[in-house]
C-alpha positions, 0 to 999 in steps of 0.5 A, spaced: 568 869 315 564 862 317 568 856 317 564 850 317 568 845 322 565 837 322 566 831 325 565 826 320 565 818 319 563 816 326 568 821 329 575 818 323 575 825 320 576 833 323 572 836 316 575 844 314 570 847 309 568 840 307 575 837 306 577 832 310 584 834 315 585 831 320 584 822 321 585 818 327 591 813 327 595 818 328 600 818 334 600 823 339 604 827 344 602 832 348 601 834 355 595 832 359 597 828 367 590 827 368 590 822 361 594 817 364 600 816 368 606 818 363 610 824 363 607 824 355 603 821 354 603 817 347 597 816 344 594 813 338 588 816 336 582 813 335 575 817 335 574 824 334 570 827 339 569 834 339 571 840 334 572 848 335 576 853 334 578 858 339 580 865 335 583 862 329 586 855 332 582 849 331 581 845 336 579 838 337 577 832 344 579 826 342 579 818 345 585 815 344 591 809 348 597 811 350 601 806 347 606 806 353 601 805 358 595 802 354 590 808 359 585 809 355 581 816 356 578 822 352 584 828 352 582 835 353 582 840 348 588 840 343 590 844 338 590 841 331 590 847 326 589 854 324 585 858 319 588 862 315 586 867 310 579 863 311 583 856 309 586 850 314 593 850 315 596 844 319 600 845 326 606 841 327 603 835 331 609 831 331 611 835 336 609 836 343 602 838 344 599 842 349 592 843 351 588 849 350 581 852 351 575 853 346 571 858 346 566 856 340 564 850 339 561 847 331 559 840 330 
């Protein structure tokens, strides 16, 4: 079953089967000591760089400010949500986020 996976609006949105799932202006904690100086770095998102799945997680590397901090810097790839049964379900990301690898990428 294909999943079509988009960057949309200059890099605001992540789109899952043309509808629109995940924004910036959210704020993010996750696990990565090359973003910045801080154990967890929280981040507000500001760009959407890339989008892709690895098995059923869709993934995503976005630029974002440590609100901590103020680093800015792109993140490596971070989960976002799963597809299920052909459709987009949201993970927890007001939790602690690890990073993950991508092993297709969509654009």
């Amino acid at each position: 079953m294909a999943v079509a996976l988009r960057i949309l609006d200059d890099g605001a949105w992540i789109s899952v089967n043309d509808h629109r799932e995940v924004s910036v202006s959210e704020l993010w904690r996750f696990v990565d000591p090359t973003f910045c100086a801080c154990t967890l770095p929280d981040m507000v998102v500001e760009n959407f760089i890339e989008v892709g799945v690895d098995g059923r997680t869709v993934e995503v590397r976005v630029y974002g400010q440590c609100i901590a901090c103020g680093e800015k810097s792109t993140t490596k790839w971070l989960p976002v949500g799963r597809i299920v049964d052909g459709e987009f379900r949201d993970i927890d990301r007001e939790s602690v986020l690890a990073p993950t690898g991508v092993t297709e990428h969509q654009e």
